[in-house]
C-alpha positions as a Python dict, from the first residue, in 0.01 Angstrom:
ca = {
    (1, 'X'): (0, 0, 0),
    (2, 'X'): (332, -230, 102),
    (3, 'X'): (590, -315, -161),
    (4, 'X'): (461, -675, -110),
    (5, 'X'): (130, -628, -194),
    (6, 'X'): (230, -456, -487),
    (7, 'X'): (460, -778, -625),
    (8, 'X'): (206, -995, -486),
    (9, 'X'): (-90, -845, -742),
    (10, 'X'): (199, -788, -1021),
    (11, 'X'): (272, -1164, -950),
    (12, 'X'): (-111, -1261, -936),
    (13, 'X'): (-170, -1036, -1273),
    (14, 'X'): (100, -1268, -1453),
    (15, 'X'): (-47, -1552, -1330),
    (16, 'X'): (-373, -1492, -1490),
    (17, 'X'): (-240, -1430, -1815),
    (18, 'X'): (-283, -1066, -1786),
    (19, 'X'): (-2, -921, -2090),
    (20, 'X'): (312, -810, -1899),
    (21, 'X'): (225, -471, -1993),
    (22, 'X'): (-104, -445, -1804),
    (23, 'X'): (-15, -603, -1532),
    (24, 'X'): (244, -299, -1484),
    (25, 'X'): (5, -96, -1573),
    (26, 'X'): (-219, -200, -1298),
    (27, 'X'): (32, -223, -1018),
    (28, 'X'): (188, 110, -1105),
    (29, 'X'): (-120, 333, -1067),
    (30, 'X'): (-297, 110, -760),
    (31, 'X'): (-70, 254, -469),
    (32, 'X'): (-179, 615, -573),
    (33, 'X'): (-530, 484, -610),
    (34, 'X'): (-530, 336, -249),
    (35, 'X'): (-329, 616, -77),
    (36, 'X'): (-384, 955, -216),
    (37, 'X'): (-77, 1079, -17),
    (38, 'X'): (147, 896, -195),
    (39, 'X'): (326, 1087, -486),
    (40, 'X'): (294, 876, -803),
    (41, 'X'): (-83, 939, -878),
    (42, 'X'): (-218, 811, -1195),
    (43, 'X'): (-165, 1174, -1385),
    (44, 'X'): (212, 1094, -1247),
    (45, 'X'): (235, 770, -1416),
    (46, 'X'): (94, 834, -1733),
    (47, 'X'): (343, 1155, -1756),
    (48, 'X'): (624, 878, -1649),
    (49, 'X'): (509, 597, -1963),
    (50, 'X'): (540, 930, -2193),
    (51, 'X'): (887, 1093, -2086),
    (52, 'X'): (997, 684, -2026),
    (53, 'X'): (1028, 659, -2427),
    (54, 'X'): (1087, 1021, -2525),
    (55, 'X'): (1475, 873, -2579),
    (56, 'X'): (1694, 898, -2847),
    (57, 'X'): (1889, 585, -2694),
    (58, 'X'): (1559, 397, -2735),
    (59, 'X'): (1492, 452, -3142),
    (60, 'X'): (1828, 234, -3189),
    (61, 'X'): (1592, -62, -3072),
    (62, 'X'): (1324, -55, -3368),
    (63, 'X'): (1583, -31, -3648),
    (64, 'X'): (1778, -274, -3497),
    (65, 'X'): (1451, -473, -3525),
    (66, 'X'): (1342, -325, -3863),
    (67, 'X'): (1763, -446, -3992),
    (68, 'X'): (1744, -792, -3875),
    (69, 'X'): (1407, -849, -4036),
    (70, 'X'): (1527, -729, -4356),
    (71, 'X'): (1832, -956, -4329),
    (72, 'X'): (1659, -1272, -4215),
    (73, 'X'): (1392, -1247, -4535),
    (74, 'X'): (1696, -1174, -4749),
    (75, 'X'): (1899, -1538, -4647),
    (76, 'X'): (2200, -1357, -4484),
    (77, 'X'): (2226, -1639, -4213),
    (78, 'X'): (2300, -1923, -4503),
    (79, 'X'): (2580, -1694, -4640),
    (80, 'X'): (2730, -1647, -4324),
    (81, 'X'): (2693, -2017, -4264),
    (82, 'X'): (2882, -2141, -4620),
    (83, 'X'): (3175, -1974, -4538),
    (84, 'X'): (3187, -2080, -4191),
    (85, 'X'): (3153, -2479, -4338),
    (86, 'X'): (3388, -2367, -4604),
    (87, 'X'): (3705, -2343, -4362),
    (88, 'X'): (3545, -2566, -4082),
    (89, 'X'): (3311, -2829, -4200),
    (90, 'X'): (3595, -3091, -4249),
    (91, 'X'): (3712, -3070, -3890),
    (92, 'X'): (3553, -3336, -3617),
    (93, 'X'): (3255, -3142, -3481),
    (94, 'X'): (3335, -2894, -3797),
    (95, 'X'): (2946, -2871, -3901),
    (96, 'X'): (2799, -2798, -3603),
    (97, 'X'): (3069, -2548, -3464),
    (98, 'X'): (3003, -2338, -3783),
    (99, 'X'): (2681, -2313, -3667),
    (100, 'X'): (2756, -2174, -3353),
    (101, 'X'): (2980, -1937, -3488),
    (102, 'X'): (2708, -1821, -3772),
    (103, 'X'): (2470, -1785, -3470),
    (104, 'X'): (2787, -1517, -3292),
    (105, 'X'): (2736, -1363, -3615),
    (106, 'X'): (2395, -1299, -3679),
    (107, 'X'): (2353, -1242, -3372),
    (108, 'X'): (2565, -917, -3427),
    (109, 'X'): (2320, -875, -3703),
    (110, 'X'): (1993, -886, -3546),
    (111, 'X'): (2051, -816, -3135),
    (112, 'X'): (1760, -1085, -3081),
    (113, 'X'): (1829, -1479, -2948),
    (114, 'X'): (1500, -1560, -3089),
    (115, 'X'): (1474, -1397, -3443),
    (116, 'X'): (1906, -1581, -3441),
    (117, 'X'): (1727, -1882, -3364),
    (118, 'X'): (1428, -1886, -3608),
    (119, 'X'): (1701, -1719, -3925),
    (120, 'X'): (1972, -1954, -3864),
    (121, 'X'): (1780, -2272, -3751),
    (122, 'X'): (1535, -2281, -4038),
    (123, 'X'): (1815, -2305, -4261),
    (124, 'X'): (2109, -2492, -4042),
    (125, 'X'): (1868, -2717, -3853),
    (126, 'X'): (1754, -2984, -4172),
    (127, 'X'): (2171, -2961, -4308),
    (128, 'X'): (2261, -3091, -3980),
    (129, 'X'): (1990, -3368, -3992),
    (130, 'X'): (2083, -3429, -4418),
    (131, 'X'): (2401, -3501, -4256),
    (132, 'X'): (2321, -3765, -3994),
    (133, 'X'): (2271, -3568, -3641),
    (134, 'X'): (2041, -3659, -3382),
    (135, 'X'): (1753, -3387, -3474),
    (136, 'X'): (1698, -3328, -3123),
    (137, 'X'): (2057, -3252, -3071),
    (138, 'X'): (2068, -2984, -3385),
    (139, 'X'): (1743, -2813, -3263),
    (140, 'X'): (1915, -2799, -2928),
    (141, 'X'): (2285, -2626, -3060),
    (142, 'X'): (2088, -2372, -3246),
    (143, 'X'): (1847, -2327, -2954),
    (144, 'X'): (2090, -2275, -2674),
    (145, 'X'): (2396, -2061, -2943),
    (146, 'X'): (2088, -1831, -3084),
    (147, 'X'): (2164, -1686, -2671),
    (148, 'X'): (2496, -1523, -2825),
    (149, 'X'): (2191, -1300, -2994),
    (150, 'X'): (2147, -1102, -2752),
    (151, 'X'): (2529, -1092, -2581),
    (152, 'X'): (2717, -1036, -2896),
    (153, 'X'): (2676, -628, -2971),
    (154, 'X'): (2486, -500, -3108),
    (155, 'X'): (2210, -612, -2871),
    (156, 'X'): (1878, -466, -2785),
    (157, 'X'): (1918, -564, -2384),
    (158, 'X'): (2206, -396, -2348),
    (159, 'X'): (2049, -57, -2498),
    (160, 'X'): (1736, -165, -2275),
    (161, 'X'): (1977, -222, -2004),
    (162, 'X'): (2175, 135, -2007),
    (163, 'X'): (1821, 320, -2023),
    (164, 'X'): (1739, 131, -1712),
    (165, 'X'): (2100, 233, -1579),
    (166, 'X'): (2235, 567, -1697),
    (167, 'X'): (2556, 359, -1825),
    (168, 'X'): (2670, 452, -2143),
    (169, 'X'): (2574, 163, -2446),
    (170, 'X'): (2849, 200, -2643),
    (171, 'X'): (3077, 61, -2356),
    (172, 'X'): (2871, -221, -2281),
    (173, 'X'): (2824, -309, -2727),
    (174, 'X'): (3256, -313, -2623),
    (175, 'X'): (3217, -520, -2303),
    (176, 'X'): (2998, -758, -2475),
    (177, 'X'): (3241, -877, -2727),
    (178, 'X'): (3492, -1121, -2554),
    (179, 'X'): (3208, -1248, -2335),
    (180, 'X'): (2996, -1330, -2681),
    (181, 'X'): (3318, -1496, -2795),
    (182, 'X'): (3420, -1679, -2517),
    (183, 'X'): (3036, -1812, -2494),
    (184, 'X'): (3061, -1984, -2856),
    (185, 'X'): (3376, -2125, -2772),
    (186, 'X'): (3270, -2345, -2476),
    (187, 'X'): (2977, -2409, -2656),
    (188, 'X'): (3180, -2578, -2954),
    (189, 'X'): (3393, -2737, -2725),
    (190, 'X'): (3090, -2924, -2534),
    (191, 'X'): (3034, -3018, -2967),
    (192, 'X'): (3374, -3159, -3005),
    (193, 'X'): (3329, -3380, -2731),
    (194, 'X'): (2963, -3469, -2785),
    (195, 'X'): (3080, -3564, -3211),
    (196, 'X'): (3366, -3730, -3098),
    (197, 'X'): (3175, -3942, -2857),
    (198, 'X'): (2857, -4013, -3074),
    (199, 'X'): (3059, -4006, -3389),
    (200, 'X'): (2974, -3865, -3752),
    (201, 'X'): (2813, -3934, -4069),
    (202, 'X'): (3211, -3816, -4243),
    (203, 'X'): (3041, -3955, -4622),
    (204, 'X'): (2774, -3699, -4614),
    (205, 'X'): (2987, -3424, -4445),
    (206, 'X'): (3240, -3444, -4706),
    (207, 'X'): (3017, -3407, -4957),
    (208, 'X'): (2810, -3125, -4846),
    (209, 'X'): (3176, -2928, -4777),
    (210, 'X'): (3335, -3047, -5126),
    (211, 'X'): (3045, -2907, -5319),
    (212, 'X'): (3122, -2557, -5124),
    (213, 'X'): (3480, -2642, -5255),
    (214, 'X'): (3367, -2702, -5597),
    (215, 'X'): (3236, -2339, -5629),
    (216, 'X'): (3520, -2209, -5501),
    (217, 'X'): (3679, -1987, -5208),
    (218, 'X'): (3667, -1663, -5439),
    (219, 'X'): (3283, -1717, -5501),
    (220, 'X'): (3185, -1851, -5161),
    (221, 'X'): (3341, -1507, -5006),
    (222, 'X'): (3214, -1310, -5292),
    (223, 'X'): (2864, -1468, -5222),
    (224, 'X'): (2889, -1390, -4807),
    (225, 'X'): (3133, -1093, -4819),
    (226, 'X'): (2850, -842, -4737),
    (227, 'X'): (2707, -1095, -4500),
    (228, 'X'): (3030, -1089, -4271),
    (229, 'X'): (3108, -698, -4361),
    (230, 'X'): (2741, -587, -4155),
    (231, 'X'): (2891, -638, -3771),
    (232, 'X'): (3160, -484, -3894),
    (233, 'X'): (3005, -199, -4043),
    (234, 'X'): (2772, -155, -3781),
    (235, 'X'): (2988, -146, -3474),
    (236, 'X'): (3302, 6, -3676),
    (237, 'X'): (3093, 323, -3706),
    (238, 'X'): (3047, 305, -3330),
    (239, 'X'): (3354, 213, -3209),
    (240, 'X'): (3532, 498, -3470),
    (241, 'X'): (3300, 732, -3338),
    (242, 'X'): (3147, 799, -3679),
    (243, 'X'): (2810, 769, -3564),
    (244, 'X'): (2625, 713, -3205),
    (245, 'X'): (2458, 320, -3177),
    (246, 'X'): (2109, 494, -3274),
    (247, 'X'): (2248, 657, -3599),
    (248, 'X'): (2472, 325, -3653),
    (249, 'X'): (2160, 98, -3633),
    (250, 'X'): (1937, 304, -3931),
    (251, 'X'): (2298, 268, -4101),
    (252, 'X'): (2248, -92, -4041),
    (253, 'X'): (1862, -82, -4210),
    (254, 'X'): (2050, 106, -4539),
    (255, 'X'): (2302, -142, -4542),
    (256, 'X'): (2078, -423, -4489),
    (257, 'X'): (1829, -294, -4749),
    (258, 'X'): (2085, -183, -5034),
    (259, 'X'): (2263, -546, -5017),
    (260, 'X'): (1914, -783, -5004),
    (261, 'X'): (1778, -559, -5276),
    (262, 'X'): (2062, -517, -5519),
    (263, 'X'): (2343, -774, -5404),
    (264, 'X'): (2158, -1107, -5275),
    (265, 'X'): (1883, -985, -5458),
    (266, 'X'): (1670, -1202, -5253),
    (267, 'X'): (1415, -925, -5158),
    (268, 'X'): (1177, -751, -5379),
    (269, 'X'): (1049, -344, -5350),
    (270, 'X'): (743, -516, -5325),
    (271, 'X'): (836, -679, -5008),
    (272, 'X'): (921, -405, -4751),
    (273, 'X'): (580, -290, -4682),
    (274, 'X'): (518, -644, -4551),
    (275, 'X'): (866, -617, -4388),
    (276, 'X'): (735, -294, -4260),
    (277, 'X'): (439, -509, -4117),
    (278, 'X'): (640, -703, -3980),
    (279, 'X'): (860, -505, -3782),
    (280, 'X'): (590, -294, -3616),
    (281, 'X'): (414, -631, -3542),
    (282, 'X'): (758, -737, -3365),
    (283, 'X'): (815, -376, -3199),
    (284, 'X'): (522, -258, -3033),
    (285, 'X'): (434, -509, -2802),
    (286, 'X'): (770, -442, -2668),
    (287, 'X'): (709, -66, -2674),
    (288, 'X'): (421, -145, -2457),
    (289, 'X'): (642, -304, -2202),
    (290, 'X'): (883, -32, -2224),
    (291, 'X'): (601, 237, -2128),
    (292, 'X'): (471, 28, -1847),
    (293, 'X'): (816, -75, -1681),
    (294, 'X'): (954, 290, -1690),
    (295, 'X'): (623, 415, -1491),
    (296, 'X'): (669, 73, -1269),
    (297, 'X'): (1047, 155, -1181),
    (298, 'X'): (978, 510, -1117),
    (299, 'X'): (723, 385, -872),
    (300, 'X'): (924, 147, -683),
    (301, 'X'): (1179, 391, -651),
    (302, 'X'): (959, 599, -512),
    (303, 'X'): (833, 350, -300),
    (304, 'X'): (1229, 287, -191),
    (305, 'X'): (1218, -50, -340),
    (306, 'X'): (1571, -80, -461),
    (307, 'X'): (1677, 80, -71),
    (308, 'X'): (1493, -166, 68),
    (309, 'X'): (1606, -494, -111),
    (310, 'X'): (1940, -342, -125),
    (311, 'X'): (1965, -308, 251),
    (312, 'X'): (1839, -652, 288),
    (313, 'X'): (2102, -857, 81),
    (314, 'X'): (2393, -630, 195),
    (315, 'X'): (2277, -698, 563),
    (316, 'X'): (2187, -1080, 500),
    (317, 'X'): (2486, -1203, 316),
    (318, 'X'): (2863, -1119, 402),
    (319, 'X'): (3121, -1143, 100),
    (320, 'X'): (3105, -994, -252),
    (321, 'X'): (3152, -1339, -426),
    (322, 'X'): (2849, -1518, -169),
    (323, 'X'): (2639, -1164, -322),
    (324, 'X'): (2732, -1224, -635),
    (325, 'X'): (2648, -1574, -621),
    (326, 'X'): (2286, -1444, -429),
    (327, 'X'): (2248, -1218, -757),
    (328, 'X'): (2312, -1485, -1018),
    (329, 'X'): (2054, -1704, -842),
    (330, 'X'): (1795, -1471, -862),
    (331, 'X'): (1850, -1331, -1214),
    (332, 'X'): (1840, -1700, -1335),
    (333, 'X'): (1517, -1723, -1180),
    (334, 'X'): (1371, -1436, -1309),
    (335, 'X'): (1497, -1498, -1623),
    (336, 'X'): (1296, -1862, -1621),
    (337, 'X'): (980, -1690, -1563),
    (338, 'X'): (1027, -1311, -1723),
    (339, 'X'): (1095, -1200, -2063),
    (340, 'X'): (1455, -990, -2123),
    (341, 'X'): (1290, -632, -2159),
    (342, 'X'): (1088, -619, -1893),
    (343, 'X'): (1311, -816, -1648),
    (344, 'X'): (1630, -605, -1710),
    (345, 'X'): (1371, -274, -1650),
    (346, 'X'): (1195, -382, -1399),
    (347, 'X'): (1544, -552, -1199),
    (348, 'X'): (1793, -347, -1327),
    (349, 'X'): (1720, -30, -1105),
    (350, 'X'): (1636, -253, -773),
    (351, 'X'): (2015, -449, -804),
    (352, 'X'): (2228, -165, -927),
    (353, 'X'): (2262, 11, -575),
    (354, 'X'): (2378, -330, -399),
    (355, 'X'): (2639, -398, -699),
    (356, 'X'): (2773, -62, -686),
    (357, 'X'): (2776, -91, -312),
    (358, 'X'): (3015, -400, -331),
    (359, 'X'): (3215, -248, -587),
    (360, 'X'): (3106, -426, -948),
    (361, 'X'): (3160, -192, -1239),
    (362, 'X'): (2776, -88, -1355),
    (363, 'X'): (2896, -186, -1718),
    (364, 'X'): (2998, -565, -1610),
    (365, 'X'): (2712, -598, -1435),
    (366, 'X'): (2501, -517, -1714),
    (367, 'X'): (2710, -803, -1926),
    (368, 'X'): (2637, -1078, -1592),
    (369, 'X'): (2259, -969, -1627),
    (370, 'X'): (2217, -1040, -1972),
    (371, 'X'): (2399, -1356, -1948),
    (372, 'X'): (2182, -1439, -1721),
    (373, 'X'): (1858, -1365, -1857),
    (374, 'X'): (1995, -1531, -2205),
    (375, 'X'): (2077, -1848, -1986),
    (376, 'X'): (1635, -1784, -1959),
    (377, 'X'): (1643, -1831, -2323),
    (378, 'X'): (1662, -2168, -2342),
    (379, 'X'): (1518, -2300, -2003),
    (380, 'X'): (1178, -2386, -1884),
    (381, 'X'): (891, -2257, -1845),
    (382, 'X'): (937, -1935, -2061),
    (383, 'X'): (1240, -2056, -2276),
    (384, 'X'): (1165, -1854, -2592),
    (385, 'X'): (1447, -2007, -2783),
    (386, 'X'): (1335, -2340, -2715),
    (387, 'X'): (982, -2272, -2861),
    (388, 'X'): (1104, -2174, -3202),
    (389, 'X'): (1330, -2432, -3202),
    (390, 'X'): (1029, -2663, -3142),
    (391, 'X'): (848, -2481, -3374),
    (392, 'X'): (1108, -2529, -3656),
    (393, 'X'): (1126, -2876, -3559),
    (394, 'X'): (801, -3072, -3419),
    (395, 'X'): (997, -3164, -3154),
    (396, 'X'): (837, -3114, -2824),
    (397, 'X'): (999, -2823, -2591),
    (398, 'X'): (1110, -3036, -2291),
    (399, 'X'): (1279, -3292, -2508),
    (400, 'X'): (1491, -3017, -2663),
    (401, 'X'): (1550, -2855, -2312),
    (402, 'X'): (1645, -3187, -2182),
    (403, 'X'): (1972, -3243, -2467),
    (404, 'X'): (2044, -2905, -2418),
    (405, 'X'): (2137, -2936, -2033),
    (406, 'X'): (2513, -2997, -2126),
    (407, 'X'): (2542, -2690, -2364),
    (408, 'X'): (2339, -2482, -2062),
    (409, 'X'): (2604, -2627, -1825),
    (410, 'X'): (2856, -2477, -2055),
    (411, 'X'): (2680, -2162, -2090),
    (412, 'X'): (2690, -2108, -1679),
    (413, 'X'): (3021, -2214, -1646),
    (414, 'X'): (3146, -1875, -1888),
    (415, 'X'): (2887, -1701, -1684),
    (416, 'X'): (3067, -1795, -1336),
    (417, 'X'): (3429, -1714, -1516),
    (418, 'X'): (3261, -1335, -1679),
    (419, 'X'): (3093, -1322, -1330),
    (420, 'X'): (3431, -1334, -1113),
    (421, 'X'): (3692, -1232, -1376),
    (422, 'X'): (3593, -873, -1432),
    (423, 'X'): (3871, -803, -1690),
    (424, 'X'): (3682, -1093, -1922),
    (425, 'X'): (3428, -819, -1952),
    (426, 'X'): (3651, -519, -1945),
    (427, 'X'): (3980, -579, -2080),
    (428, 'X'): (3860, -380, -2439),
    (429, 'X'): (3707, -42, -2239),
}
């Protein structure tokens, strides 16, 4: 069977709403179905799906999962946010850039652009419209900054991303930092502009910030002190080399249970079986897709896939920047149709020979893909971010997509900059 065929029934599978996980089911067992020479019979591929998640890498994933739940049901995101509008809010464009920057944060909290988007825009998304902006535009700025989720370390694609590539995850949680940051601040800088052109409801902001004053600076920090402390716990055991990012993420499920229970005390005993729930509901379709793509990679290696594309591109196009440019294309496209996990599994091992081959660091590649595929986030037809926003909101997905164009502009532009200024992505390694 030809390596066209194959993407041409994986394609077809998709197409007829077949879960992602089938459909690589399907296409990984069919060429050893249809050519009993070939090595990757179906006793091969189930062996694959098993060994694919026997990985100690891989457990980091479902307590990251398990942590962010915990911290989303116990109203970390509003903590972060007061003391964000506490030193901000005042400022032109103050509001909204807080935010952004409580999205950077819980996004180093939770490792997921949607669950930043559904935690932070349930309870940012009806201030910002109590306090006069355009609801489209508010479902829009939490829509496109939930993205930092999954950039800002630590984030589940880049664990997903150095299974798929031997690299080491640690480096790319480090890598992932001034790209996360630089992100946010383009973002709020497309804000400043798009405040000081449509102007501000300053009445209503002032009030909302002076009743944060009222309380206090002690008791606003006192109240989102462990808030702000849990990137800093999680990645300062990483970074100190107190713990590896698997032992630092069920740190990060103590942590997160220990302050919602008897800090916040927004979460009851009661509640972590359905948290528990929860979790496993949010987990295991992903699992599935793990399985699946690790079987589906280990057959288009076999089937010299990556060789083969590889030795096309290099052949095709001259230049590392025109490649580079080649490889951004596609990744945006995939990541318009394709969700994260299974995109960075499934493309990950096919583009890392021609990257190598030109002379990109593995590591900052892994930071362009995910930039890329969180740019997917928040554009049509998949857009994940844009369907909880609409779901927060009632407001229809296209008519979100369509304000946040600007913001998406701004997003590629610190793509193109990460992209061709290597030492954006490297300068903490």
């Amino acid at each position: 069977m030809s390596i066209m065929t194959v993407m041409i029934l994986f394609v077809v599978c998709l197409f007829i709403a077949i879960p992602v996980s089938i459909s690589l089911g399907i296409v990984s067992v069919l060429p050893g179905i249809f050519d009993s020479s070939f090595t990757a019979s179906a006793t091969y591929v189930i062996r694959s799906m098993v060994s694919g998640i026997d990985s100690f890498p891989l457990l980091a994933i479902p307590m990251f999962v398990l942590s962010g739940i915990i911290m989303a049901r116990g109203g970390v995101s509003k903590k972060l946010f007061d003391v964000f509008a506490y030193f901000i809010g005042k400022r032109r464009a103050g509001i909204p850039c807080a935010v952004i920057i409580t999205c950077l944060f819980y996004g180093a909290i939770s490792g997921s652009a949607p669950a930043t988007v559904a935690a932070v825009g349930s309870m940012t998304i009806p201030i910002l419209i109590n306090l006069g902006y355009d609801k489209v535009f508010s479902a829009a700025i939490v829509a496109v900054a939930g993205g930092l989720g999954v950039i800002i370390p630590p984030s589940i694609p880049y664990i997903l991303f150095a299974m798929a590539s031997g690299e080491s995850v640690s480096d790319l949680f480090i890598a992932g930092i001034i790209p996360g940051v630089l992100i946010a601040f383009l973002l709020m800088v497309y804000t400043y502009y798009y405040c000081t052109k449509h102007g501000e409801d300053k009445e209503k902001i002032n009030m909302e910030v002076d009743a944060l004053h009222e309380k206090g600076l002690v008791k606003v920090l006192r109240e989102s002190v462990w808030a702000l402390l849990t990137p800093v716990i999680i990645l300062g055991c990483i970074y100190g080399g107190i713990a590896s990012p698997t032992e630092a993420a069920v740190i990060s499920v103590f942590y997160a249970l220990i302050v919602c229970i008897f800090i916040y005390r927004t979460i009851r005993l009661k509640d972590i079986y359905n948290i528990l729930v929860e979790a496993c509901r949010t987990f295991a379709p992903l699992l599935f897709i793990l399985v699946a793509s690790t079987a589906f990679s280990r057959v288009l290696t076999l089937m010299q896939v990556p060789q083969t594309i590889s030795t096309w591109i290099l052949t095709t196009f001259t230049g590392k920047v025109v490649i580079l440019l080649v490889i951004n294309l596609f990744l945006l496209l995939v990541g318009m149709v394709m969700d994260t996990s299974p995109a960075i599994l499934i493309v990950a091992p096919i583009l890392m020979p021609i990257v190598t081959g030109i002379g990109v660091n593995p590591v900052h590649f892994g930071i362009i893909m995910v930039i890329n595929l969180a740019i997917g986030f928040v554009t049509p037809p998949i857009g994940v971010n844009l369907f909880v926003a609409s779901s927060l909101t009632d407001i229809p997905v296209m008519q979100i997509a369509k304000k946040a164009l600007p913001l998406i502009l701004f997003f590629f532009i610190a793509l193109l900059l990460i992209t061709f200024i290597p030492q954006v992505s490297m300068a903490l390694l």
